[in-house]
C-alpha positions as CSV (number, residue, x, y, z in Angstrom):
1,X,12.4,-14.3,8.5
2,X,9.7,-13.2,6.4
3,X,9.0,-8.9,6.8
4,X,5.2,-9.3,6.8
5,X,3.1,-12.3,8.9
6,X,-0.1,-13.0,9.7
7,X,-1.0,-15.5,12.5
8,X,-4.5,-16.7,12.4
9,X,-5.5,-13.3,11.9
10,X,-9.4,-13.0,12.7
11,X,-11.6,-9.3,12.6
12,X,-14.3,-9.1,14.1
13,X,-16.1,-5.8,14.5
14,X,-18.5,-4.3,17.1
15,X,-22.0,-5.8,14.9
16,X,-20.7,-8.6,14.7
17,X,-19.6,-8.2,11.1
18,X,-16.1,-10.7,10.9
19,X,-14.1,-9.2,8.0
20,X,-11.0,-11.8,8.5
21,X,-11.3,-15.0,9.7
22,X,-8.1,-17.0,11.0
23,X,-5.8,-15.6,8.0
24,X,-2.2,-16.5,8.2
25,X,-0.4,-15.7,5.5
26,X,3.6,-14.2,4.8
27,X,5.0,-11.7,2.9
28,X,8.9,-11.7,2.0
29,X,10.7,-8.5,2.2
30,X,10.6,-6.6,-1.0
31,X,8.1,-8.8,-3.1
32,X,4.8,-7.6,-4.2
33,X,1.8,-9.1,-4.1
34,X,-1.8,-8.6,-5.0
35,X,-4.6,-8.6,-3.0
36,X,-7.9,-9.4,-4.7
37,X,-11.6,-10.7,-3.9
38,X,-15.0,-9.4,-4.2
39,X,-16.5,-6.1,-2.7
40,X,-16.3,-6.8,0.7
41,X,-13.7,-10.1,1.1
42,X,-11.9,-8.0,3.4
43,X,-9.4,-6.4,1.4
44,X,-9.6,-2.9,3.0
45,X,-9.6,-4.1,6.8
46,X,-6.2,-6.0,5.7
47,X,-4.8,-3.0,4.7
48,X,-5.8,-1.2,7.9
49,X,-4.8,-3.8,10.3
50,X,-1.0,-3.2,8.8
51,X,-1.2,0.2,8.9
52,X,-2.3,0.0,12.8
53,X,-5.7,1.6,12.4
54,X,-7.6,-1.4,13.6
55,X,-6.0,-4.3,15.8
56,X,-7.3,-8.1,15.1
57,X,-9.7,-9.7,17.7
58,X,-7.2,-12.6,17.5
59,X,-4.1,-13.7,16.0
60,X,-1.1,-11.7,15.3
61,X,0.5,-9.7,12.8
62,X,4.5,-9.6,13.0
63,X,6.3,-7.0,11.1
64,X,10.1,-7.5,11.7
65,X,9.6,-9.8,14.5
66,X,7.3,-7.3,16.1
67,X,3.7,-7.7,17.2
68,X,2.2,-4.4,16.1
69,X,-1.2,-4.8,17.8
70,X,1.5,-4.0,21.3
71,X,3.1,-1.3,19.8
72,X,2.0,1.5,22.3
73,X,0.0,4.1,20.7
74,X,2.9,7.1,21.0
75,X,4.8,4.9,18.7
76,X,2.8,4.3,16.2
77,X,3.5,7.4,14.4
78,X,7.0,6.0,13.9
79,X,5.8,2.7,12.9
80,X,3.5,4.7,10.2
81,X,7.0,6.5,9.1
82,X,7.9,2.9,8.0
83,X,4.8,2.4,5.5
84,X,3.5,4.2,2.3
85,X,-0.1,4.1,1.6
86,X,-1.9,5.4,-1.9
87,X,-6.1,4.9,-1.8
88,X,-8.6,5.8,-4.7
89,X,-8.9,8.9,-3.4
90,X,-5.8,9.9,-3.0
91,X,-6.9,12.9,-0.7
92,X,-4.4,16.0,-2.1
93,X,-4.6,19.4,-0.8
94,X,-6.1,21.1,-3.7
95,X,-4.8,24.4,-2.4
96,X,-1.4,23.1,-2.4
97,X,0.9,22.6,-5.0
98,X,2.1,19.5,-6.4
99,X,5.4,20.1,-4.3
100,X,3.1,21.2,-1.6
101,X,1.8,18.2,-1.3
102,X,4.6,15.7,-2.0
103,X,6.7,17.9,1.2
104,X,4.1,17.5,3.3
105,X,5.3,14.5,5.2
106,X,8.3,15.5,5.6
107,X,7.9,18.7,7.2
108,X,5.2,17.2,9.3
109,X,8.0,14.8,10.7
110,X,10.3,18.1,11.2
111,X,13.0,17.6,8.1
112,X,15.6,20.3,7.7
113,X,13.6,22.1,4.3
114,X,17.0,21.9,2.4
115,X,16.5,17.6,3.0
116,X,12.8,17.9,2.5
117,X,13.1,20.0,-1.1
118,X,16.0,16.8,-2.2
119,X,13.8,14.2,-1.2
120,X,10.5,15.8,-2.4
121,X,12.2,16.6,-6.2
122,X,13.4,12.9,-6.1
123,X,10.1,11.4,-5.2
124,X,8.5,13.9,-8.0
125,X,11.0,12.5,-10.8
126,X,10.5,9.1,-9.9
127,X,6.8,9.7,-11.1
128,X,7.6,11.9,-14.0
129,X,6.0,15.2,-12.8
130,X,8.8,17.0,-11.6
131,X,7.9,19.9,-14.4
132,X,4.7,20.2,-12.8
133,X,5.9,20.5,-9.0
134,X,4.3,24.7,-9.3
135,X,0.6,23.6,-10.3
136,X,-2.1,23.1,-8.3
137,X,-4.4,19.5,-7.9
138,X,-7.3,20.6,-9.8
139,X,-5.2,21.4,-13.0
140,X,-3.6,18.2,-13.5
141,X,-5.0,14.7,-14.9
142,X,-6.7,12.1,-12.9
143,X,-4.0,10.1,-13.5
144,X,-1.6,12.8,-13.0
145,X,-2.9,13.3,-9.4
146,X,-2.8,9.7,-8.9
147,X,0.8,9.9,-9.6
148,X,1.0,12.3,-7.0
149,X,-0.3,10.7,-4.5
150,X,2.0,7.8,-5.1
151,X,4.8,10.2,-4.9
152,X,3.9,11.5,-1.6
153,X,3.3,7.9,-0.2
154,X,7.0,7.0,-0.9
155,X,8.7,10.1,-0.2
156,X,9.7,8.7,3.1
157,X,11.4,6.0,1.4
158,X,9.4,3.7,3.1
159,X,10.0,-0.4,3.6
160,X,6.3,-1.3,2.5
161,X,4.0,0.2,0.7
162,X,0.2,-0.2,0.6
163,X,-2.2,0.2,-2.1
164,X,-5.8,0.0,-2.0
165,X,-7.7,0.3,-5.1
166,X,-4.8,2.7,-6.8
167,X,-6.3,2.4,-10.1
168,X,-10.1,2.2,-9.9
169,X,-10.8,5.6,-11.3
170,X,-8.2,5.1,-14.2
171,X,-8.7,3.6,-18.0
172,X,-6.5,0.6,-18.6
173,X,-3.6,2.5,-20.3
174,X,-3.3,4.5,-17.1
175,X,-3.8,2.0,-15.1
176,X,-0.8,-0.2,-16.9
177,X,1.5,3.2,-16.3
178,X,0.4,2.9,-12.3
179,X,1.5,-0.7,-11.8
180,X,4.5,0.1,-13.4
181,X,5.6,2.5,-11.2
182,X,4.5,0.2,-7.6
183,X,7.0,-2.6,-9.8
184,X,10.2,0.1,-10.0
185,X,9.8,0.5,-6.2
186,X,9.7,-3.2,-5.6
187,X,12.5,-3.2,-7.9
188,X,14.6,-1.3,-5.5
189,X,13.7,-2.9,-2.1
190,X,10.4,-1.9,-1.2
191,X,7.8,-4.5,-0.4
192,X,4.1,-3.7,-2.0
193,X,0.9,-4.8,-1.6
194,X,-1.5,-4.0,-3.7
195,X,-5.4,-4.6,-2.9
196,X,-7.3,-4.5,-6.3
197,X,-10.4,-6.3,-8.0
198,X,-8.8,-5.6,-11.6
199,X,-8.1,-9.2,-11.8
200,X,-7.1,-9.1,-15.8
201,X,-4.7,-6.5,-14.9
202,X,-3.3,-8.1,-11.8
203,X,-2.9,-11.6,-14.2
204,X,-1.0,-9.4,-16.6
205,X,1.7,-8.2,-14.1
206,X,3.1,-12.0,-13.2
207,X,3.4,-11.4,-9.5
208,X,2.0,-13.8,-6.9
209,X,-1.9,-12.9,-5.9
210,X,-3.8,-14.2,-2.8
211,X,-7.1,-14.3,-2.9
212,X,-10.1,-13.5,-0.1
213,X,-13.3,-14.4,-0.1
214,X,-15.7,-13.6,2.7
215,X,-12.6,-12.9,5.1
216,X,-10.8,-16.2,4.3
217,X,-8.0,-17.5,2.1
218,X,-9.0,-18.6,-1.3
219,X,-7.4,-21.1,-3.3
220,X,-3.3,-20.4,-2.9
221,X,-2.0,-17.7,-5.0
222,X,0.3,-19.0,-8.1
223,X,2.7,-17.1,-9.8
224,X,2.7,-17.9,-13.6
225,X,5.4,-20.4,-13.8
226,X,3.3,-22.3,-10.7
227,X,4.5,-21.6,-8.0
228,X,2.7,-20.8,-5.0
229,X,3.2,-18.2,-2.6
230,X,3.9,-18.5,0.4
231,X,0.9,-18.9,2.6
232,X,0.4,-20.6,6.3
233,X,-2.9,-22.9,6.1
């Protein structure tokens, strides 16, 4: 069984405004995929639908066999525990430092401090700015913080992690390092999802894309040898 599924996924909002329209579509447990379409296709409201901050009008979305939209609302918290999520704006605490920052999931969710500085370090090396964990926000790079942010998204060790946009305020070189780093953490387990419009970058990394326009599925993704992903119809 696939991790990730959409059912005929429609979103329709309160002006009448439908940013998904019957989307079914699957995601395998630890692949990564890219998300891409125009401003507005509906990219974001995917992203939000997984992370339970919206619930589709119809349709279903199954993560491990489980219908999030009835997951009651005291447990979504631990469903969130589950998921990583980096946005262009990745939203630091610029009067926190860099370890500051990276901890603070951890201790929200009540970690022994002992675990929390391990796991914090970790996440920290894994993005190369462990020698930087004393600074503060405002004195690092913009792609520095981006880094950061990414580091705090998967310090939970989550099973899926969710980008939107993660390199839209970076130059190309940058922007290379940042898809890097989501491919070594799909190298290890975790399934990504990346929503981006970059689409020269995106063909550069060889990994399947799907494609929205206007709220529905585009032509079917295909991954540079040719074959497609894996998407319902």
């Amino acid at each position: 069984m696939s991790q990730i599924e959409f059912r005929d996924v429609t979103k329709r909002f309160d002006n009448g405004t439908e940013a998904l329209h019957n989307v079914s579509l699957q995601f395998e447990e630890g692949s990564m995929t890219f998300l891409t379409g125009h401003s507005g296709a509906g990219k974001s409201t995917f992203l939000r639908l997984l992370l339970r901050l919206d619930v589709p009008t119809r349709g279903q979305i199954v993560v491990n066999g489980v219908n999030i939209a009835q997951i009651a609302e005291r447990r979504i918290p631990m469903y969130r525990q589950n998921i990583g999520a980096v946005f262009q704006d990745h939203h630091l605490l610029p009067n926190r430092t860099v370890y500051d920052n990276v901890a603070l999931p951890l201790r929200v969710s009540g970690m022994p401090e002992r675990d929390v500085s391990r796991r914090a370090r970790a996440a920290l090396s894994r993005v190369g700015l462990l020698e930087k964990e004393h600074l503060l926000p405002p004195h690092l790079s913009t792609g520095e913080q981006q880094r950061v942010g990414i580091a705090r998204a998967v310090v939970n060790r989550p099973r899926l992690l969710l980008a939107d946009e993660p390199t839209g305020n970076l130059d190309p070189e940058l922007s290379r390092d940042i898809m890097r780093l989501f491919e070594q953490f799909q190298e290890v387990g975790t399934t990504v999802i990346i929503a981006s419009h970059e689409r020269e970058l995106i063909a550069a990394m060889g990994k399947p894309i799907v494609e929205l326009a206007h709220g529905v599925l585009a032509d079917t993704a295909k991954e540079p040898d040719g074959d497609a992903s894996q998407q319902g119809s």
